[in-house]
N, C-alpha and C positions, 0 to 999 in steps of 0.2 A: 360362426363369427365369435369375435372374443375381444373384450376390452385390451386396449393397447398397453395401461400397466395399472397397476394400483398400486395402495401405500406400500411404502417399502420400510421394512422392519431388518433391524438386525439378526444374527443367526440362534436361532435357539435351539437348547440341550434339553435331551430327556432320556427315557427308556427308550430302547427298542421296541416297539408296538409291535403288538403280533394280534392275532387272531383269537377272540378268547373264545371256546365252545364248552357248554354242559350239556348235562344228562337232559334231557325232557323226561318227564318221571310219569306224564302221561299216555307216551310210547316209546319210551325207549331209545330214541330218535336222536342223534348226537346235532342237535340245533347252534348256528350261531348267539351269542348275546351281548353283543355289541353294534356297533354302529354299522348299517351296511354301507357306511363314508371308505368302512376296510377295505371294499372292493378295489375301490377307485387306487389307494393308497397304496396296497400291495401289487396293484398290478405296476403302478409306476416302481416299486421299488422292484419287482422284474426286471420291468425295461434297462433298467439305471445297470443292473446286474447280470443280465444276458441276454441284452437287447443286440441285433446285428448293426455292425459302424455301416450308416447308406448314406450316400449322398443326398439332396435335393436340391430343388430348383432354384431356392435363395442364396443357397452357397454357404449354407449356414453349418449343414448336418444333423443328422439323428440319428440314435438309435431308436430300433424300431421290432418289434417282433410282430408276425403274421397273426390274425386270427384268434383272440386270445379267447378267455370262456365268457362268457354273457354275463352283464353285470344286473341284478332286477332291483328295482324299488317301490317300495310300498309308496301307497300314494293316499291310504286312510288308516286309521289304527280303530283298532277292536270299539270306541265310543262312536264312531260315523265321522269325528274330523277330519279333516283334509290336511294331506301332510304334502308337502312341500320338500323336496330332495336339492337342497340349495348347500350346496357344501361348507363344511362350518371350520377343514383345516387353514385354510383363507380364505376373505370378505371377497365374494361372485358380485360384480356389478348387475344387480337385480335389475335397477329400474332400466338397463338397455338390453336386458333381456328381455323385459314385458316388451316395451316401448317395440322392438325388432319383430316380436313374434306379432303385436298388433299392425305391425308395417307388412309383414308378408302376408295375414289373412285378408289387407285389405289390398293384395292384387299390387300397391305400390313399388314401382323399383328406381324410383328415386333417391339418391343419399340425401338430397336436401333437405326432406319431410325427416328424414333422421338429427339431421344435423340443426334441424328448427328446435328441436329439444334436448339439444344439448347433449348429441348423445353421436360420438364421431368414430363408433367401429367399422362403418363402412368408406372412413374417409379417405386409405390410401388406395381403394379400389376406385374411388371416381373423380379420382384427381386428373387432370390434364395429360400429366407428365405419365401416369400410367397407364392411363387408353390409351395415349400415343404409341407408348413401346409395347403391345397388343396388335396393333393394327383397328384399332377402333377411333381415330381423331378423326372421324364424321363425327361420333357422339359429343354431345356438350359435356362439360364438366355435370359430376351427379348422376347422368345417364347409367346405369347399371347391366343395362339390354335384358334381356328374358332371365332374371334370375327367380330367385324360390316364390313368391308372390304370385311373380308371372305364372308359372308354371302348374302353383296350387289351385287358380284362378280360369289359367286361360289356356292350359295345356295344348297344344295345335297349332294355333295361333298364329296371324305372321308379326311378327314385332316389327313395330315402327321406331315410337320415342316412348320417353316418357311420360309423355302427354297425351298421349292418343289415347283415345276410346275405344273399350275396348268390349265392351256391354254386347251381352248376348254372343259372344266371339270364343269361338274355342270349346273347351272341355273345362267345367268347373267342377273339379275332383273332389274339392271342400264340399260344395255340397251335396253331391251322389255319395259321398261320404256319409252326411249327417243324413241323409235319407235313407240309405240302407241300414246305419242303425237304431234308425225308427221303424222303419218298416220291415225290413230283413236282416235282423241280428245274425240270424244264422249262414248268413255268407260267407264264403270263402275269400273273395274278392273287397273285401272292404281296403282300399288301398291309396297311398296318398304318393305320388310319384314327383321329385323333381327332377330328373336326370330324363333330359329328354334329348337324345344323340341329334340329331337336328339342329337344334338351338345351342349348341356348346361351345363352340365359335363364337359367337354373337353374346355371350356373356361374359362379363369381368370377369367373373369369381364363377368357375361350374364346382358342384353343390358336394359339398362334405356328406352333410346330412340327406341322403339323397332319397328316403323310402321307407316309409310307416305303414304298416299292417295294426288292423282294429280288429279285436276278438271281443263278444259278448259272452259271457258264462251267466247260466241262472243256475243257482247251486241250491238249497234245496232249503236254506235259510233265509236266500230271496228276501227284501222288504216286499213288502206291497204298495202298490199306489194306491192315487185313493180312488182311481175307478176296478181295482181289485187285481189288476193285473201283476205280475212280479216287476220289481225293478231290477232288469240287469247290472251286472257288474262288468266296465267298462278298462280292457284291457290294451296296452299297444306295445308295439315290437317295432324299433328305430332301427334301420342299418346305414351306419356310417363307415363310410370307405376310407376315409381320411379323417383320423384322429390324433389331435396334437393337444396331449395330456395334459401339457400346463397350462394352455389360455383357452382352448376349442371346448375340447368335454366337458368342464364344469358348466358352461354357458348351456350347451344342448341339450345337457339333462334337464339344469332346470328349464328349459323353453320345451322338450316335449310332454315334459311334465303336465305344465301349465297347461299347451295345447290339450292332452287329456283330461284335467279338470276341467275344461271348457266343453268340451266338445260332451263331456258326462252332463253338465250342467243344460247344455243345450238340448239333449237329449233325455234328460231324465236318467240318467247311470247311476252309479256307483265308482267312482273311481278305484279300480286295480293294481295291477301293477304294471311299472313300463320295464320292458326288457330291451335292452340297450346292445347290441351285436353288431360288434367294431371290427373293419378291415387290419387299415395299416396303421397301428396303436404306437403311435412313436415318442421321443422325449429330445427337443431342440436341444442340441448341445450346449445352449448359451443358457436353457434353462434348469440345465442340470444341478447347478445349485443352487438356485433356491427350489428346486423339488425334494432336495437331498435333506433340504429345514421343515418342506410342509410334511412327508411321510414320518417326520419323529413325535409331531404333533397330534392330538390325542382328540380324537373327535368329539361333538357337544353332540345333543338333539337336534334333527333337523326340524325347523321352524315349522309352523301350520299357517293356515292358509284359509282366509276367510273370502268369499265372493257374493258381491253384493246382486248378480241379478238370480233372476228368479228363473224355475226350472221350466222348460220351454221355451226359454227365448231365444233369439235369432243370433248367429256366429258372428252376423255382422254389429255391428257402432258398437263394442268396448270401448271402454276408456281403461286407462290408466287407473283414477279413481276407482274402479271399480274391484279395485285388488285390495288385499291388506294382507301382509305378511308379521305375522305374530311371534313372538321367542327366538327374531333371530339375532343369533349374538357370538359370532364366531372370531376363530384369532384373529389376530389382526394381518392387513394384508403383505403378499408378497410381490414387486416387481419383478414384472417379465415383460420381455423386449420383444414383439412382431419382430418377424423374420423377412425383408424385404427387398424386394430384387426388379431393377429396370432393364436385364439383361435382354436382347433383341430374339428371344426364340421363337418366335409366334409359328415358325416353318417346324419346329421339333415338336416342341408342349405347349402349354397354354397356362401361360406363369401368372399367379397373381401376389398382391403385396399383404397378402393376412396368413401369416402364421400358419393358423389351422387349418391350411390345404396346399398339398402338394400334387 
């Protein structure tokens, strides 16, 4: 999910940004030294440049290329802070990126609990007008059916409403989660799944972000805790099947970010790095200029990131407060336009009205 526009700024000139690399002189090693924001920037300036012309569901178009290489982000730097991957070539609407990620851990698939704070990315998913042309106008307005929440929560599950109880019901993958990396790091299986073939029908919006894998490393510098044990180092691996570069991806970096600061926190970790491995990496046609102003834009520091609870605490009752985002101070923002469509396909695809999925 992805803010529907932000500030909009005129166009601005600069160098051609490229990729700056040196020598590492203590092996040799040809290392980046710049922002890893480059990843993000170069790959849209791909796309823009030999991305294939594809249709989609909106009617909109994109260019788009398959599979592109994995983008990684640090998530602390060499003092123990906690870095925050919040993109600094435009202002990411943060506080609906917390706010959403704290809506999906709590199981919620309501857009109203969203839209009580003032925060309306899911609002042309649970409109009237767009359940109806799905085939869902049993659902009330708000209803969302079995989306990421649901399925983080209650995997299995028969979906009712959004209101229904759902306690003790299903598969809660969040937690076999946080329990396997307290008690078995070393699994293979540590796995967060929202794509559940079953339930795809039954949902507005089926899941961009569809599946996280958690890896622990104990590397040999290891902190300790303080009953002597080593602290592992808390790694994840997102695969997004549908990436829409200018409004989705910046949102879902930083929200798995987050969920990995949390889940380290809750755990006792370290947080890693997250490796981000994208399907279908596309660029909306209507966004193509002002992408064409963010890639000449010269990246800042990504922000760091302070968390107020204490380590061992429970994944559940966050708040909001309980974040701080420190040094972020990036260009200023660019508008870009949701891509949206009430067209009657529900017998072909399963169209929804946000951008970042097709």
């Amino acid at each position: 999910m992805a803010p529907a526009a932000v500030e909009e700024i005129g166009p601005a000139s600069g160098p051609d940004v490229q990729l700056k690399v040196e020598a590492n002189p203590s092996n040799g090693h040809i290392i980046p030294n710049s922002s890893e924001e480059y990843q993000y920037l170069h790959l849209i300036r791909d796309i823009i440049r030999n991305g294939e012309h594809r249709p989609d569901r909106t009617g909109t178009g994109t260019l788009a290329i398959p599979f592109p290489p994995q983008h990684k982000y640090s998530l602390s730097n060499s003092s123990g802070g906690l870095i925050l991957p919040l993109l600094t070539t435009k202002r990411v609407f943060f506080r609906a990126v917390l706010a959403e990620l704290l809506w999906f851990i709590s199981g919620n698939t309501n857009a109203k609990s969203l839209q009580d704070q003032n925060v309306k990315i899911w609002d042309g998913n649970a409109s009237r007008t767009y359940l109806d042309s799905i085939g869902l106008g049993h659902r009330e307005v708000g209803d969302l059916g079995p989306v990421y929440g649901f399925q983080w929560r209650h995997f299995g599950a028969e979906y009712e409403t959004c209101h229904s109880d759902y306690a003790g019901k299903g598969v809660d993958q969040l937690a076999e989660v946080i329990h396997k990396l307290k008690h078995s790091p070393y699994d293979r299986r540590i796995i967060l799944s929202a794509w559940n073939p079953a339930d795809l029908k039954k949902m507005a919006l089926p899941p961009c972000h569809m599946f996280a894998q958690f890896y622990v490393s104990f590397p040999p510098t290891a902190p300790l805790r303080s009953d002597g044990s080593k602290r592992g180092t808390l790694h994840t691996l997102l695969y997004q099947r549908s990436c829409d570069m200018g409004l989705g991806v910046p949102f879902n970096i930083a929200s798995y970010a987050l969920l990995t600061h949390m889940l380290a926190r809750v755990c006792d970790l370290v947080p890693g790095i997250l490796t981000h491995t994208m399907g279908d990496a596309h660029v909306y046609l209507d966004h193509r200029e002002a992408l064409e102003v963010q890639i000449e834009r010269v990246p800042k520091d990504f922000p760091t990131l302070e968390i107020e609870k204490e380590a061992g605490c429970s994944i559940d009752g966050w708040r909001v407060e309980d974040f701080k985002v420190v040094g972020y101070e990036p260009h200023k923002g660019i508008a870009m336009k949701m891509s949206h469509t009430f067209r009657k396909v529900r017998s072909q695809e399963h169209p929804a009205s946000n951008s970042s999925d097709t």
